[in-house]
N, C-alpha and C positions, 0 to 999 in steps of 0.2 A: 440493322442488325439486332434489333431488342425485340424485334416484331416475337408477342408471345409473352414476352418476357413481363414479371409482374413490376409493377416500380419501386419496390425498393431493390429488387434483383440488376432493374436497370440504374437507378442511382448507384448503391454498390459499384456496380460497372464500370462504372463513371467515376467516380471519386477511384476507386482501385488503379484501372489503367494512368490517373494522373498521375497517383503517388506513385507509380511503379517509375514513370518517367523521372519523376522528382529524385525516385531514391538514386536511382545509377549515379548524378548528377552529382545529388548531398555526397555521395559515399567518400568521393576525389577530393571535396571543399576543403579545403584550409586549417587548420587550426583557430588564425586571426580571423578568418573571416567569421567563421560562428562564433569566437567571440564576441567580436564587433559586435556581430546581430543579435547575440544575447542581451549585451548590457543597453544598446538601444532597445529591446524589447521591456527589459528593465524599467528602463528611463519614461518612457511610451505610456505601461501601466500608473506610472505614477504620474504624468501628468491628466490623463485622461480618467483621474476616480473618480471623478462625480459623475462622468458618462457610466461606469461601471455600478457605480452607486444605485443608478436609476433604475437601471436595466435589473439589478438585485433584489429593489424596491416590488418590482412588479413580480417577482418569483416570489419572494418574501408573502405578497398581501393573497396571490391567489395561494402560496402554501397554506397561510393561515385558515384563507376559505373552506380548504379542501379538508382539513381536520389532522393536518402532520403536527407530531408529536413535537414538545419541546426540543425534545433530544434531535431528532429530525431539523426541525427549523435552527438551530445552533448549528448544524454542521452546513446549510444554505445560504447561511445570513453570512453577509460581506461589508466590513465597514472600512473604511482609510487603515486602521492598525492592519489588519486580514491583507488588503491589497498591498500596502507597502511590506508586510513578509512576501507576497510571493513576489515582488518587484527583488526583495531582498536574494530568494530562493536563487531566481535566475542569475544572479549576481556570481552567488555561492558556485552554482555548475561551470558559468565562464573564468571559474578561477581553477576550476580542478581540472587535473592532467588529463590530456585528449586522450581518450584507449584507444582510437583508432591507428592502426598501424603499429601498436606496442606489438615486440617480438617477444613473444612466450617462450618461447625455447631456441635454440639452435645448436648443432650439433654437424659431424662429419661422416659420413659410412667408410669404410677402407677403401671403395671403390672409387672414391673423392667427391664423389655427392657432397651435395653443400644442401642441410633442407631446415627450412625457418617456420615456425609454428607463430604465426602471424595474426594479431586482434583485426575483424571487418564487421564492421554494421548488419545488422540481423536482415536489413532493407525494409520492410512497411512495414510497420507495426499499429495492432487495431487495438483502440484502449475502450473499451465500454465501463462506465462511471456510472454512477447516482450521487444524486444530494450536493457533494460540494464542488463549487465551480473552479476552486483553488487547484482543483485535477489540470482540470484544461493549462493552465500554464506552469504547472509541475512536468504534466506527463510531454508537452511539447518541446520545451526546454530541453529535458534528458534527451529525446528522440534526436533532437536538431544535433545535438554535441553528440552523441555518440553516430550519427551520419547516419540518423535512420528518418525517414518520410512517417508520417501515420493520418491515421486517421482515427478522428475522435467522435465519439459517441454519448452524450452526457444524458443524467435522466428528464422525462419532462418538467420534472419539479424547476430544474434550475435555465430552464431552455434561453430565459433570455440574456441572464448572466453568460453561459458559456460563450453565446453568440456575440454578445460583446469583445469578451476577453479572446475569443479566435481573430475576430474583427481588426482587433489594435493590432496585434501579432502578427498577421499578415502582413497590413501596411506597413508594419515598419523593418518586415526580414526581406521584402518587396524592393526596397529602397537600399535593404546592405547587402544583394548580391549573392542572398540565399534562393535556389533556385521555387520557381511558383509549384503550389501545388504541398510543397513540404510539412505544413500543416493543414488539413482540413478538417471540418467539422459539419458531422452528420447535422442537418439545422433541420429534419423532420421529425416528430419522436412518433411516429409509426413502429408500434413494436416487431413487425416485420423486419423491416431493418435490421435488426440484433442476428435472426436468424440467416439472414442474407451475410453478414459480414461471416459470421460463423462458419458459414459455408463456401467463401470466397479463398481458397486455397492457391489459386492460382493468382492471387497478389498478396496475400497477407504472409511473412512469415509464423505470425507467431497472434494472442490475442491474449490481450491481460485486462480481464475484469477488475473493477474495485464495487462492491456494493454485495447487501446482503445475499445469505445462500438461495433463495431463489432465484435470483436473477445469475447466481450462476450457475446451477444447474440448469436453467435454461438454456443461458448459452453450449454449455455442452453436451446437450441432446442435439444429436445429429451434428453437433461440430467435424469438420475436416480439416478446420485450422487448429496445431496446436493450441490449448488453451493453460496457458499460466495461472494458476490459483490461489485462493485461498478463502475457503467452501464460511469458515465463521471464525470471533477473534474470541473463542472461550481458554480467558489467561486466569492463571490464580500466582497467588500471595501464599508463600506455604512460612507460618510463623514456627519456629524451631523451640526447642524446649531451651536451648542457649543464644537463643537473640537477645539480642537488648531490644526491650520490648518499648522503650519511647523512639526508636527507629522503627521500629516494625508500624506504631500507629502512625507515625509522619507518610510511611512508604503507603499503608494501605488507605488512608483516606485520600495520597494524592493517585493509586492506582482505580481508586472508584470514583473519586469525586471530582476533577480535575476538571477532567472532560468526558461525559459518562458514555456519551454515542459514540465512541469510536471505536475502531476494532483491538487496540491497545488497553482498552481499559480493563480493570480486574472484571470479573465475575462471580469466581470463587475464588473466598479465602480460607484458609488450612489452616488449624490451630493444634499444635500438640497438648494434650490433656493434661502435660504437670505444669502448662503455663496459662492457660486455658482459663482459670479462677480467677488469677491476678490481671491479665490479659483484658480477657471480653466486656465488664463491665465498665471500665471508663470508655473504650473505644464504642459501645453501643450508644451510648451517651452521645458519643463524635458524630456517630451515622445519623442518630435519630435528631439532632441539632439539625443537621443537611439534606434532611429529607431522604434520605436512605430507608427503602423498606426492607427489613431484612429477616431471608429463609433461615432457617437453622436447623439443625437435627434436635432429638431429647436432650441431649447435654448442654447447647445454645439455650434452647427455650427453658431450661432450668435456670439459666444465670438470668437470660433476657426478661423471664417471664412473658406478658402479655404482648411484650412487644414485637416478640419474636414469632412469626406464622413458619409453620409446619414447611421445612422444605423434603420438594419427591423427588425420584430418579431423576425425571425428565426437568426437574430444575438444575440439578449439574452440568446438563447438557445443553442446555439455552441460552445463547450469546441475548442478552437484556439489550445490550446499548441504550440504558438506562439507568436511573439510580436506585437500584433493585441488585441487592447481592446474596449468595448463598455463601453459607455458612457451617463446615464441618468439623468437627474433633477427632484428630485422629491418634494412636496411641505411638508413632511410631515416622520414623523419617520412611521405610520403606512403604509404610502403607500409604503415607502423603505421595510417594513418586508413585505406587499402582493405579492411587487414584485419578492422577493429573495422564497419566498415560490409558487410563478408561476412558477418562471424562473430556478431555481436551479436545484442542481441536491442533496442537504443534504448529502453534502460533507465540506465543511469550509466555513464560512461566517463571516465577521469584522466588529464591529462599532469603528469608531471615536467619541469619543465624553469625556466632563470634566459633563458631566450631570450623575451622579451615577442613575436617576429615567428612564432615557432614557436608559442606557446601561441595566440595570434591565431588562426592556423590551423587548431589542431586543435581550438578552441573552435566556429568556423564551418564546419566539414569533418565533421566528428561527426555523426552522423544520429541522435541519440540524444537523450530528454527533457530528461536533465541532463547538463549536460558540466563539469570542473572544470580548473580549474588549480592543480597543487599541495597536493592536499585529496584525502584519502581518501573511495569514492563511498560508504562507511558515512553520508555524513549525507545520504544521500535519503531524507529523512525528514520530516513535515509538521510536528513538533514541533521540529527541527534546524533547518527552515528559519524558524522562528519562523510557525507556521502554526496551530501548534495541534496535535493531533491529529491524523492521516491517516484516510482512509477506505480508501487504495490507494496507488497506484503506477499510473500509466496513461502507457503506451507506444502508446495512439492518438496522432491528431491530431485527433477528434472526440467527445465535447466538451470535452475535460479533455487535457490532457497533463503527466507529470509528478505530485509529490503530489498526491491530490486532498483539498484542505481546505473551509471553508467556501465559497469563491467560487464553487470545481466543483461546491458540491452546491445551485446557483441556477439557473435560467433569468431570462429575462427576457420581460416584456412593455407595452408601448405606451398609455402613456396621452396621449391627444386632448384639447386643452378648443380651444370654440370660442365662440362668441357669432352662433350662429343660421344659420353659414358652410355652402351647399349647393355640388353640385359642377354646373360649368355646362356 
């Protein structure tokens, strides 16, 4: 039946039609039983980390060869702390309440119709990743407990890592009764691949990328599978002319400096100009200590002087995932929200401020997933938000926005009871 067919159209094929089996199967499973299989998948990771460790070792040495970025090789590198959070992660999901089968609604028509708006499994779900292999048993974990099958895609950088961590997972949801097939993983990094899942509509519901904006615009040229997104993570720090400004430098050096590759971390930070004097000069000091190189407009590079380089348009608009930040002055709370709604990408966005009518505002003004007040946008995160696990980050409005945890990985559908009721 493949005669023709290219191979990754035929792998696709193959891996699709299993998960399709897997998913009817997973949909019915138990609540205890994906427990069970969580916390031994849990269990499993943690005794097998030096297997993982090794398998890491050897992404790690040929990353280094290949010439990826620090910020790159941090979000790659895997050590016993790393493994035992995601040992932890899956722990986290088997403790939180099943959606599957939660009643959304119910209601009675006058005609005695009885109809229940009822949570179900999305059924296969395709995850295409880069860099960190912490995906693979995030993104599996959520699948298995919300009763959905997937299949996984990770980038070449981390190929032997992922193959590991699917490895352990199998074996051990194999043995609790989770039906086969429920997790797999693409183990060729043929970038055909990507465009074969893309186009696999008749098994994938749905496809959620994690990894930089090329690789999803990729994916969504010529997609037929819905693609769940979020295209870059450019979040800013908007410091208010009434913040308390030793909060403001604690929030901004942990929203740049934290963890600087990730999609959460600052890019741009927002200064009002009657705080801007007292403000910028100790905190340039904070940056330039940490190795922060940073853009700034004429008024930045006034306070910075030399240290500060020129930033242009297309610097507001460039997710770094580095420790490289831009830096504006603006005169005004509304001009900080036009700018973050130009420049953004409606991924995380922060205000500094002790003004409850300004934070109001730029909580409602924000065109962004998450908006904070006072709180570094490092905790857009499914496990931060006490969620569990993440699957992504979705900077849609359809069907997910925001983390996506258990709830975003359900659809729903409409059960009827009647007693013999015909339509007249």
């Amino acid at each position: 039946m493949f005669q023709g067919m290219s191979p990754a159209k035929q792998l696709i094929d193959d891996l699709g039609r299993k998960a399709v089996k897997a998913a009817h199967r997973l949909a019915v499973c138990s609540t205890e039983a994906k427990n069970e299989a969580l916390e031994a998948m849990a269990n499993a990771l943690e005794k097998q980390i030096s297997d993982i460790v090794t398998a890491n070792d050897r992404d790690m040495y040929a990353g280094k060869e290949g010439g990826l970025s620090e910020a790159m090789l941090d979000r790659l590198k895997l050590n016993e702390k790393r493994i035992s959070s995601m040992a932890q992660g899956l722990r986290e999901v088997a403790a939180l309440p099943d959606p599957v089968g939660e009643v959304i609604k119910e209601w009675t028509r006058p005609n005695g119709l009885r109809f229940r708006k009822v949570r179900v499994p999305l059924g296969v779900v395709g995850i295409i990743f880069e860099s960190r292999p912490n995906v693979t048993a995030d993104a599996a974990s959520l699948c298995l407990k919300a009763g959905n099958a997937c299949i996984l895609r990770g980038g070449s950088e981390a190929i032997h890592s992922n193959i590991a961590i699917a490895k352990i997972l199998n074996e051990t949801t194999a043995r609790h009764g989770i039906p086969d097939h429920s997790i797999q993983m693409v183990e060729v990094t043929d970038r055909e691949v990507v465009k074969a899942m893309a186009r696999a509509d008749q098994y994938l519901a749905c496809i959620v990328p994690r990894g930089g904006y090329g690789l999803i615009r990729a994916i969504q040229e010529g997609a037929t599978v819905p693609v769940i997104k979020h295209l870059e993570g450019i979040c800013h720090v908007y410091v208010d002319k009434d913040a308390d400004l030793e909060m403001a430098r604690r929030v901004t050096i942990n929203a740049k400096c934290q963890r600087p590759g990730v999609c959460n971390a600052m890019e741009t930070l927002l200064v009002h100009s009657d705080v801007a004097g007292e403000f910028l000069p100790p905190l340039l000091k904070d940056l330039q200590a940490r190795k922060v190189e940073v853009r700034g407009d004429e008024h930045v590079r006034r306070i910075g002087g030399g240290s500060v380089i020129p930033v242009t348009e297309k610097d507001f608009r460039t997710e770094w995932l580095d420790l490289i930040l831009s830096i504006r002055i603006v005169d005004s709370l509304d001009e900080a929200v036009k700018h973050i709604n130009t420049y953004g990408s409606h991924h995380s966005d922060s205000i500094i401020t002790r003004d409850s009518k300004s934070a109001k505002a730029f909580l409602d003004e924000v065109d962004s997933s998450t908006v904070y007040h006072n709180a570094s946008t490092r905790f857009t995160d499914g496990g931060e938000f006490g969620l569990g696990a993440e699957i992504g980050i979705s900077t849609d409005r359809l069907h997910a926005r925001g983390p996506m945890a258990l709830e975003e990985l359900t659809t729903y559908k409409y059960q009827v009871f009647g007693d013999g009721q015909i339509r007249e």
